[in-house]
C-alpha positions in Angstrom: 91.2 108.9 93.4 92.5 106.7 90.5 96.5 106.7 90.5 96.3 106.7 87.4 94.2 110.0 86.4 96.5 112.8 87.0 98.4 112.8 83.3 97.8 110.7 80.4 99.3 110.3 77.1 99.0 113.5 74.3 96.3 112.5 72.0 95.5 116.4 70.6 97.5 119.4 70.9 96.8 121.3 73.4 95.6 124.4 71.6 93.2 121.9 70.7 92.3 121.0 74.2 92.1 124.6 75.4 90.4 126.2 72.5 87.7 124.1 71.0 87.2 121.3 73.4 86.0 120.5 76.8 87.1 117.1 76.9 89.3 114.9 75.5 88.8 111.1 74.1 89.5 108.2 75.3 92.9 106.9 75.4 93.3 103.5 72.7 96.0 102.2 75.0 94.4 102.3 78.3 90.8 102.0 77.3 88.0 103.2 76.9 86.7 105.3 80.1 89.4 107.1 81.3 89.5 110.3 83.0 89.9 113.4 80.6 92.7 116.2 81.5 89.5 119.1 81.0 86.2 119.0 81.9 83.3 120.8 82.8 82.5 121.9 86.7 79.1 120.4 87.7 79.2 121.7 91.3 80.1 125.2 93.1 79.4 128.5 92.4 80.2 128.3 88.9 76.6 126.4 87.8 75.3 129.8 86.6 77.8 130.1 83.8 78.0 128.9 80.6 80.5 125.6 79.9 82.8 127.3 78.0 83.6 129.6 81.1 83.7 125.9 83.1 86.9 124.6 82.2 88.7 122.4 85.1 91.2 120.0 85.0 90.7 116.1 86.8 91.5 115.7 88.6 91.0 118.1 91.8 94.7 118.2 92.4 95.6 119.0 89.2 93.2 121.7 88.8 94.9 123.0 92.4 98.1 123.1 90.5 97.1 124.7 88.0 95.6 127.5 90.2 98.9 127.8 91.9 100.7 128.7 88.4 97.6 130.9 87.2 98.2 133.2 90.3 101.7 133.3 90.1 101.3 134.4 86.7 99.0 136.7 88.1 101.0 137.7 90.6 103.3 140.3 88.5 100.1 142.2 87.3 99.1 142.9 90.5 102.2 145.7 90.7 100.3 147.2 88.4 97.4 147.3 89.9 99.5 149.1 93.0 100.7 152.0 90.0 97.4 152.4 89.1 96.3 153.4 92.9 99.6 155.4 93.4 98.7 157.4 90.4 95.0 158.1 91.8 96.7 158.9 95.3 98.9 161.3 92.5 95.8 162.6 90.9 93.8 163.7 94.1 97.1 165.5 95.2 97.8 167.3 92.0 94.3 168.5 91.7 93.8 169.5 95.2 97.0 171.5 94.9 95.5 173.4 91.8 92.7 174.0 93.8 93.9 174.2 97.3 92.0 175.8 99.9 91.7 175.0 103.5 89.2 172.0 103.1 91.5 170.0 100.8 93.8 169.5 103.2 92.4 166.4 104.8 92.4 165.0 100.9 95.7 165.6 100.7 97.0 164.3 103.5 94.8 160.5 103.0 96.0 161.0 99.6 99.6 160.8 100.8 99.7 158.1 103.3 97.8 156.2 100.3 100.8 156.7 98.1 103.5 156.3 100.9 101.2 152.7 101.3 101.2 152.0 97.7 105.2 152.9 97.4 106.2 150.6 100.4 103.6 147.5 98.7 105.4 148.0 95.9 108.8 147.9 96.9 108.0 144.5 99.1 106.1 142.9 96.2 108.9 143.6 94.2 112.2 142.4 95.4 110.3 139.5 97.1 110.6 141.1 100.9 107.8 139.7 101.9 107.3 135.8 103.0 105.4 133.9 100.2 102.7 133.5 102.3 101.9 136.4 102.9 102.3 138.0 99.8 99.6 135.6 97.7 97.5 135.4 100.6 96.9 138.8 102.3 98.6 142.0 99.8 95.5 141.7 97.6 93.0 141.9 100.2 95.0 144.4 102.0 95.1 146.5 98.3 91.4 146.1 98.3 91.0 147.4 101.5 93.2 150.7 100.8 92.1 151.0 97.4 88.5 151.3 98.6 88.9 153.2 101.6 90.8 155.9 99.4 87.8 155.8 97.2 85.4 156.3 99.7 87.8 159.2 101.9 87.9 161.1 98.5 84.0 160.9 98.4 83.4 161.9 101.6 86.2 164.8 101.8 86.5 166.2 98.2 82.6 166.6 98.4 81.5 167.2 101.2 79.1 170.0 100.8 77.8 169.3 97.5 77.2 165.3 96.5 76.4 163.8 93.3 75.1 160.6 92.2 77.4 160.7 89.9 80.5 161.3 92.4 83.7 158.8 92.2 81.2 156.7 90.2 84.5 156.3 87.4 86.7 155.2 89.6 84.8 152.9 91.7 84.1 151.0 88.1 87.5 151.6 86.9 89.2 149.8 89.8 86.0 147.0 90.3 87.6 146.0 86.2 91.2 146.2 87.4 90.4 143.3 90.0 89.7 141.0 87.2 92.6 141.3 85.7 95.6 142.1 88.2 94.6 140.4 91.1 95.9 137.1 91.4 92.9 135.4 93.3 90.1 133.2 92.1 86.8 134.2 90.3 85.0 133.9 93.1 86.8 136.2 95.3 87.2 138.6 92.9 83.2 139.0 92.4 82.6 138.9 95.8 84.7 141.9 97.0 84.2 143.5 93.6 80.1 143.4 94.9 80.8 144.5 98.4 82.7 147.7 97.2 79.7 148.7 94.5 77.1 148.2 96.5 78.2 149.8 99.7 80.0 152.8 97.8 76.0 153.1 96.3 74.4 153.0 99.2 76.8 155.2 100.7 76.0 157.6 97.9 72.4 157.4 98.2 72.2 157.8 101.6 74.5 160.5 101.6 72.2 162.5 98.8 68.9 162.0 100.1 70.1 163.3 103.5 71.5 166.3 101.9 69.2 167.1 99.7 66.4 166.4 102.0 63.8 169.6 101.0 64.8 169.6 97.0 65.2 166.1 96.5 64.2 164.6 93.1 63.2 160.8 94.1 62.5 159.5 90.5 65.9 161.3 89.3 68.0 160.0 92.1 66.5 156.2 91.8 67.4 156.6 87.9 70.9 158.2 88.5 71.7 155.0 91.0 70.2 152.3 88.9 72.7 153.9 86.0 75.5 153.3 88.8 74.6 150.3 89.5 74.4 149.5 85.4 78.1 151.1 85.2 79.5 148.5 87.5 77.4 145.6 86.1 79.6 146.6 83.0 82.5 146.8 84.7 81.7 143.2 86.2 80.6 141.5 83.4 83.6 142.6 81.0 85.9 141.9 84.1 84.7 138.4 84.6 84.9 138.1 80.3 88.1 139.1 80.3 89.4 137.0 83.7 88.1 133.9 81.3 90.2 134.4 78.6 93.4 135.3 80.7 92.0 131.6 82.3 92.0 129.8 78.8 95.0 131.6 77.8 97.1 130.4 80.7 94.8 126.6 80.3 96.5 126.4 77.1 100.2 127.5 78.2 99.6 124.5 81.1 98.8 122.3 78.8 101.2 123.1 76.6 104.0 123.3 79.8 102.3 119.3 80.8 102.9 118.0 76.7 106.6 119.4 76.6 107.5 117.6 80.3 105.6 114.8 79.1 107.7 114.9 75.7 110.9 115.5 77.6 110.5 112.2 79.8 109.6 110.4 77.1 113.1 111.3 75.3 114.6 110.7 78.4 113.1 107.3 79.1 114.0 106.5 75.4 117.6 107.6 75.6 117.5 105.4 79.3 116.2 102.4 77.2 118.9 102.6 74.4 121.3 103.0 76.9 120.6 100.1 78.9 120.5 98.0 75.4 123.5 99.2 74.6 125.0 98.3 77.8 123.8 95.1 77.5 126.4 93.9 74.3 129.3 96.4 75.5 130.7 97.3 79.1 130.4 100.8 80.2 133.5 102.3 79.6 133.5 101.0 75.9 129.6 102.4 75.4 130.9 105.4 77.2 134.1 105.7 74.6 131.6 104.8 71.7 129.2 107.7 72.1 132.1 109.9 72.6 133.0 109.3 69.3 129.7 109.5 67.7 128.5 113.3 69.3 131.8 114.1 67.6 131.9 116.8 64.7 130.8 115.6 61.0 134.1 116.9 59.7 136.0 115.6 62.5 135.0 111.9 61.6 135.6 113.0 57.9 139.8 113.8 58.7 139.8 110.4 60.3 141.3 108.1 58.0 140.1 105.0 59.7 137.8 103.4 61.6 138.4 104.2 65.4 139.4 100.3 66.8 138.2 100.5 70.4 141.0 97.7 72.3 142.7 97.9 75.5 144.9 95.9 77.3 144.0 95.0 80.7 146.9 93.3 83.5 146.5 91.5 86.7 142.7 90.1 86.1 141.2 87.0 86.4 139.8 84.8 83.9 136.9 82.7 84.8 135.2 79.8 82.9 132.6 77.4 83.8 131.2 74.8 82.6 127.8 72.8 82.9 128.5 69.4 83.8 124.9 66.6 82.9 123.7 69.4 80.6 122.9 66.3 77.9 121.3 64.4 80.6 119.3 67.1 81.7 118.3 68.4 78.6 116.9 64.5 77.3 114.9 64.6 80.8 113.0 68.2 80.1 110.6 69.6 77.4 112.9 72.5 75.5 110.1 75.2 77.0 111.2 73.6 80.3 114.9 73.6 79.9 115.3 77.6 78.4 113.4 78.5 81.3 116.0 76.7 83.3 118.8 77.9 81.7 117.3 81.6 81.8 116.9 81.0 85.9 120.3 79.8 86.5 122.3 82.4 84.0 120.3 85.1 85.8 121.4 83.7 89.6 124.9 83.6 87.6 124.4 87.5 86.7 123.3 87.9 90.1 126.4 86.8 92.0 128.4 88.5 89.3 127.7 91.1 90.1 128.3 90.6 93.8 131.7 89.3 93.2 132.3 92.4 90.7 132.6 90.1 88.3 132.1 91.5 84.0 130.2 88.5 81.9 131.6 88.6 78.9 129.3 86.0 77.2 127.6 82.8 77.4 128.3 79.9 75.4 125.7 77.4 75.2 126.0 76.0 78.7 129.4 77.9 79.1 129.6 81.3 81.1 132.7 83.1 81.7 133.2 86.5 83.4 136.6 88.2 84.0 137.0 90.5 87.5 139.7 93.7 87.2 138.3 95.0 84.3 137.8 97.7 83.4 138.9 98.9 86.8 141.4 97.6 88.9 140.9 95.3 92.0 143.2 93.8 94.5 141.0 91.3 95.5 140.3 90.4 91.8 141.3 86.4 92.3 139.5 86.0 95.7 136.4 87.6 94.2 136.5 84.7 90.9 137.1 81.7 93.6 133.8 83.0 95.2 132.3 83.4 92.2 133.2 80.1 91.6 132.7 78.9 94.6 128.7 80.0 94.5 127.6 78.8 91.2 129.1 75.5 92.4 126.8 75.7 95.2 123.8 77.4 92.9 123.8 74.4 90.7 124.1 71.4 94.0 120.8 72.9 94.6 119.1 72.4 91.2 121.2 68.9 91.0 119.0 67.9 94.6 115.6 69.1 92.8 116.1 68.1 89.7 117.3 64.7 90.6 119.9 64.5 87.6 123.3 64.2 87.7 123.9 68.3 86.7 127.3 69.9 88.0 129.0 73.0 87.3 132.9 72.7 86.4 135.1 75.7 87.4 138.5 77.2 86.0 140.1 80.5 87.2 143.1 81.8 85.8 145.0 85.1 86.8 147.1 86.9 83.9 146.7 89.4 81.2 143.3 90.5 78.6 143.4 92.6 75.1 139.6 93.1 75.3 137.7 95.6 72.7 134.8 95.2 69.9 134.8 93.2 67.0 132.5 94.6 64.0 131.7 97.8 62.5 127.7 97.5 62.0 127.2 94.6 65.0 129.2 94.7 67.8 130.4 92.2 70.0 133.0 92.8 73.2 135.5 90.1 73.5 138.6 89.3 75.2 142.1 87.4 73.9 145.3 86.2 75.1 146.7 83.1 76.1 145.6 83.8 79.4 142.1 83.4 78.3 143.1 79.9 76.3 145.0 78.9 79.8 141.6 79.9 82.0 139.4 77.6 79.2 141.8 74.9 79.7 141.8 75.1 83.3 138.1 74.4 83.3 138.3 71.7 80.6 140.8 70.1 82.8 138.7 70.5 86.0 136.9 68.4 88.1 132.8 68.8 88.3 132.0 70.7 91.7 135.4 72.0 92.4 137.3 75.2 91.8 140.5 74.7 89.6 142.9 77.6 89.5 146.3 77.6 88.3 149.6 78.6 89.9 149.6 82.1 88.9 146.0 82.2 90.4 147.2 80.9 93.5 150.2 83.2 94.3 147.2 86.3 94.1 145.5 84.4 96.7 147.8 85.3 100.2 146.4 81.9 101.6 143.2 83.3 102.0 142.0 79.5 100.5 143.1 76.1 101.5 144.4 74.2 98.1 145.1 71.0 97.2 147.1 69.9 94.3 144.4 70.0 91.5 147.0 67.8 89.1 145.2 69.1 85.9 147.7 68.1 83.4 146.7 64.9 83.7 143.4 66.1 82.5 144.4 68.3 80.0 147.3 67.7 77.3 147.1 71.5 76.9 148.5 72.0 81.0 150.7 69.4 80.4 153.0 71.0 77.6 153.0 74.0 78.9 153.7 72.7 82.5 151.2 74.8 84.4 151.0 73.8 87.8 147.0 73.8 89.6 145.3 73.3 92.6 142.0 72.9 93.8 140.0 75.1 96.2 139.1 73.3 99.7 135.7 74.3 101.1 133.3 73.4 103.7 131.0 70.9 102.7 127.9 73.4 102.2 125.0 73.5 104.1 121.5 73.9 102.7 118.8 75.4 105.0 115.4 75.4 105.2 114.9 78.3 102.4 117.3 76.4 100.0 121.3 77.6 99.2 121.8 80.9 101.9 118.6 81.6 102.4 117.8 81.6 98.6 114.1 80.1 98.7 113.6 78.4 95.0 110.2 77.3 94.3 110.2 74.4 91.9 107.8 73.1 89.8 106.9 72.0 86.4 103.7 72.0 83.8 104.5 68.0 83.4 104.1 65.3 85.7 106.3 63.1 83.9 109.1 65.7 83.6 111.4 66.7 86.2 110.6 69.5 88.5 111.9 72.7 87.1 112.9 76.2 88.7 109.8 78.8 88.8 109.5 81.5 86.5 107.9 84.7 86.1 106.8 85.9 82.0 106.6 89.6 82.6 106.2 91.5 79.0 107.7 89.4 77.1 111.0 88.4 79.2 111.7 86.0 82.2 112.3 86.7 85.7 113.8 84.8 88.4 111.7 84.7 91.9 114.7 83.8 93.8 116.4 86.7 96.5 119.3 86.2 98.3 118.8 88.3 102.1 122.6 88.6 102.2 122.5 90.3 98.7 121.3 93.1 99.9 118.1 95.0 97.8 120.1 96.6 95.8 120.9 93.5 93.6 117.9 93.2 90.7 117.0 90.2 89.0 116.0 92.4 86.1 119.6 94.0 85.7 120.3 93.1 81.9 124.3 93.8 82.8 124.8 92.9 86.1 128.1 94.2 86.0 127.5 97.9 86.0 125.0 99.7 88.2 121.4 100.3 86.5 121.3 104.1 85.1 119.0 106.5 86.5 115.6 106.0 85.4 113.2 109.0 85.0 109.8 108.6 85.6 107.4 108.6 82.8 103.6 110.3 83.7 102.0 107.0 81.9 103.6 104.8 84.6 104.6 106.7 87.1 101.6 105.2 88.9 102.7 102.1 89.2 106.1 103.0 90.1 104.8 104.7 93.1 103.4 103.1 96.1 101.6 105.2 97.5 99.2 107.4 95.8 99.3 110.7 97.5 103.4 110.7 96.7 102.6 109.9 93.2 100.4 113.0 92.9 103.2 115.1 94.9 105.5 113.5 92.5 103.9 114.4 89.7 103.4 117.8 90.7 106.6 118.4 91.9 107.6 117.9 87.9 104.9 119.9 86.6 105.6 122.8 88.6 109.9 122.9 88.3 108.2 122.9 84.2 106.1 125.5 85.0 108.9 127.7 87.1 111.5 127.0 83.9 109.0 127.9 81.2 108.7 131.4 83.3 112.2 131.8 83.2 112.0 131.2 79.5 109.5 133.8 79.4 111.5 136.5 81.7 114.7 136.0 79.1 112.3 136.5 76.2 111.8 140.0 77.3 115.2 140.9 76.3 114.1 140.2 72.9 111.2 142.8 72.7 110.8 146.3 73.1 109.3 147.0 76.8 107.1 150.1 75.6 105.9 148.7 72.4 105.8 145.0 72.8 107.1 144.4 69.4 109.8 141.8 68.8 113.0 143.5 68.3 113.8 140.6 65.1 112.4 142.3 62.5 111.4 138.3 60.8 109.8 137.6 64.4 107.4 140.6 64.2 106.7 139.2 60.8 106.0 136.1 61.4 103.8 137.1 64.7 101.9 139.6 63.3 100.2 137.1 60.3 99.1 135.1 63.2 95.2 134.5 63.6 93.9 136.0 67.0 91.7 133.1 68.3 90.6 135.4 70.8 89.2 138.6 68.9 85.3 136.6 69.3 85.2 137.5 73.0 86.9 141.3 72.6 84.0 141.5 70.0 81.3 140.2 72.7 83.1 142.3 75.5 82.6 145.3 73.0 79.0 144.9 72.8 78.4 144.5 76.1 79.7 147.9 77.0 77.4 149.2 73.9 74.6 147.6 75.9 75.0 149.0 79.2 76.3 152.5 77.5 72.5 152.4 76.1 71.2 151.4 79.1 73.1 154.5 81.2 71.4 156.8 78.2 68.0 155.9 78.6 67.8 156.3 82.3 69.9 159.4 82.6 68.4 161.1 79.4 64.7 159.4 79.0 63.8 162.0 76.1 
């Protein structure tokens, strides 16, 4: 089945869908072509009815879900359908008492196991005693079965001497039309037993008259009093089925209206996820987190405030990293622009990718310059070994595209270990920012590097534990900055690094370019509109993505739209399940709703206790008084028909 097919976007409401339409059109977005939520059932048992009464959704999985909610909803009328039989159990006592001789007794006594049966069905049903299974599978064939054999024990005991054709005739039809609307089982079901009980409670009749009435029998009055019967239950059948069919597009319309508001509701969600990740892409998380804070915040609250909340905050004991591309006018006079932002967008994203190893927060990048700060917001011990690795690997990121490229391209490190006042600048565009002298010393210290090496300072160093090898980095000869204010540096001794077959640890780069003249150039991927990297790093882990806009907080959860859920989902049979699964916790909280609603209307009248609710209900157009109309006139019909047979003259 398409993976695509189960839910699509809301193009009509779904009254719309339900009530005057048995499909919908195509989707502009997706095409032409698509499958439509409702259409028509070509196949089955149904081919005898009209299309109206052939609703089903597409596809058959969704129309299985939906069969699962229409009997659950079903499933509460079918208690009523056990009062109803206790109260005939009820009414065979009662009049057999009035009337009691000897012979009743056996009537009595079915009678009252009937209604101990009923009672104990109905105390199961319930409170839920019962395993599901059981309960929607087997208690409304097993109510069948009692129901009919009461019917028939009451025939064959409350007249036995003295049979009519006309004998439990009333209740046989009044129970055949209960079926269609209590019992929570298909159409096809219903008819069936519904058919079994008529005919065999009319042959049973028959049978038992002709045999009875063996000398004065009456042929042409007995065929004409069983063809009226038989016309009685037709009724009840036809107006059963009629009415099972607008219960059916009733509930249609409550699913489709249940499938647009979880539809609506992921939509929001997606939406709010979106705005969320934008807005984590200009400010950290516990600033964006502050930020909203403030804005859910009372109107009047916000009025009191004299000024503008200033969100700053002073962070100790983090380190400052800077670093610089080394070539970049070299390169950038070898390469086509195209060429050189899709280089730049490759490396910076390998940067955000190892920040977010190291726990590293980018603040920015400047031109060719990208500096990050580790400790902030939260506090880490390790916060100047994790720079010097960051360090460390963009050094060794860069070697690689150096050897490719063949240009003279180097990266230029400083780290610096001290104090931050970091916050946002701007009241209608916001920009996060850090400043002290800390973050002038850690510019410095990268100004005053060397390409390809790590240059920390003394403060940096002392964080360290010797968990590095140094050697004196002797920056203020570099730097006139280091040099008045007598900061002492070193540099960081590594291994010479070793490139395997897959390129820098593992990380397999595929180079190549759309000139021949021009240098090769790092691969890139255009995916709607933005520029992924190819690269993975095995030591990374999976949980590092190339598509992380802020590296250096975790991705919020994403919920699952029904447009793309599809292609989110591998396989296709846990995308339906998926799906499903959503539909029906909708499904289970809109019958909550509906249970709490109850509290709001009167249980004997139905009327809304809110006096502007009734109001507002009552000037509501029935859309359904056509088919009590039709369902009217076919009991006329079959009322005339009973009249002609039984009274000819």
């Amino acid at each position: 089945m398409p993976r695509n097919q189960a839910f699509s976007e809301p193009e009509y409401s779904a009254e719309y869908s339900a009530d005057y339409s048995v499909s919908l059109p195509s989707d502009p977005d997706h095409g032409v072509g698509r499958n439509h939520e409702v259409s028509v059932r070509n196949s089955g048992s149904c081919l005898c009815l009209p299309r109206f009464m052939r609703l089903t959704f597409a596809p058959e999985s969704l129309e299985n879900l939906y069969q699962t909610y229409f009997r659950r909803q079903r499933y509460e009328t079918l208690l009523v359908l056990v009062v109803f039989a206790a109260l005939f159990d009820c009414y065979i006592i009662i009049m057999c008492a009035v009337v009691y001789t000897d012979d009743k007794l056996p009537s009595v006594l079915v009678a009252s196991v009937g209604l101990i049966a009923h009672i104990l069905i109905f105390v199961l049903c319930r409170f839920g005693l019962l395993p599901d299974r059981i309960s929607r599978k087997f208690v409304p064939y097993t109510l069948w079965i009692l129901i009919a054999g009461q019917i028939f024990c009451y025939l064959g005991l409350n007249f036995a001497h003295f049979h009519e054709a006309s004998d439990t005739v009333g209740w046989q039809a009044f129970f055949v039309f209960s079926f269609f609307i209590t019992l929570p089982l298909r159409l096809t079901p219903i008819v069936l037993i519904s058919s079994v009980s008529c005919g065999i409670h009319t042959l049973v009749l028959g049978v038992t008259i002709a045999q009875q009435q063996q000398d004065s029998i009456n042929g042409i009055a007995l065929v004409r009093q069983l063809i009226s019967n038989i016309s009685m239950y037709l009724c009840a059948i036809t107006v059963g089925i009629m009415s099972y069919y607008m219960a059916d597009r009733k509930h249609r319309k409550a699913f489709l209206e249940a499938r647009q508001s979880l539809e609506v509701k992921l939509n929001l969600e997606e939406q709010s996820q979106q705005q969320e990740r934008l807005l984590l892409s200009i400010l950290p998380k516990h600033i964006a987190d502050e930020m909203l804070k403030d804005m859910k915040r009372d109107q009047k609250q916000k009025e009191l405030q004299q000024f503008n909340t200033m969100y700053m905050y002073r962070h100790e004991n983090v380190s400052i990293l800077f670093a610089d591309i080394v070539g970049f006018t070299q390169l950038s006079s070898s390469c086509s622009a195209q060429e050189l932002v899709k280089l730049l967008n490759e490396l910076f994203a390998r940067f955000d990718k190892l920040a977010a190893k190291y726990h590293q927060l980018r603040i920015k990048i400047l031109g060719d310059c990208y500096y990050c700060i580790c400790g902030l917001p939260d506090y880490r011990e390790d916060h100047a070994v994790c720079s010097i690795l960051m360090g460390l690997a963009m050094v060794e990121a860069i070697s690689y595209v150096r050897e490719k490229t063949k240009t003279d391209v180097d990266m230029r490190v400083g780290v610096h270990t001290g104090t931050v006042l970091g916050g946002v600048l701007g009241q209608k565009r916001w920009q996060y920012d850090v400043w002290s002298t800390d973050v002038t010393v850690a510019n410095k210290m990268e100004a005053g590097g060397i390409p390809g090496r790590v240059h920390i300072s003394q403060s940096t160093y002392e964080c360290l534990k010797a968990e590095f090898e140094v050697e004196p980095g002797e920056g203020e000869t570099r730097n006139e900055y280091l040099r008045e204010k007598g900061i002492k540096t070193y540099l960081v001794l590594v291994p010479k690094p070793q490139l395997t077959k897959n390129g820098i640890n593992g990380v397999k780069l595929s180079l190549t370019s759309s000139h021949g003249n021009s240098p090769l150039l790092i691969n890139t991927k255009e995916q709607n509109g933005s520029i992924n990297t190819t690269c993975t790093t095995p030591d990374e882990g999976e949980e590092l993505d190339t598509r992380v806009v802020n590296p250096s907080f975790p991705n919020p959860r994403r919920r699952l739209r029904l447009r793309d859920l599809a292609e989110r989902v591998i396989d296709a049979q846990q995308n339906e399940q998926e799906l499903h699964k959503l539909l029906n916790e909708a499904l289970l909280e809109r019958e909550s709703v509906q249970a709490l609603k109850g509290k709001y209307t009167h249980r004997l009248s139905m009327r809304f206790l809110n006096p502007e609710m009734e109001t507002r209900f009552s000037v509501e157009k029935e859309k359904q008084s056509g088919a009590a109309f039709t369902c009217s006139c076919v009991v006329l019909f079959f009322t005339a028909i009973i009249e002609i047979l039984i009274d000819p003259m």
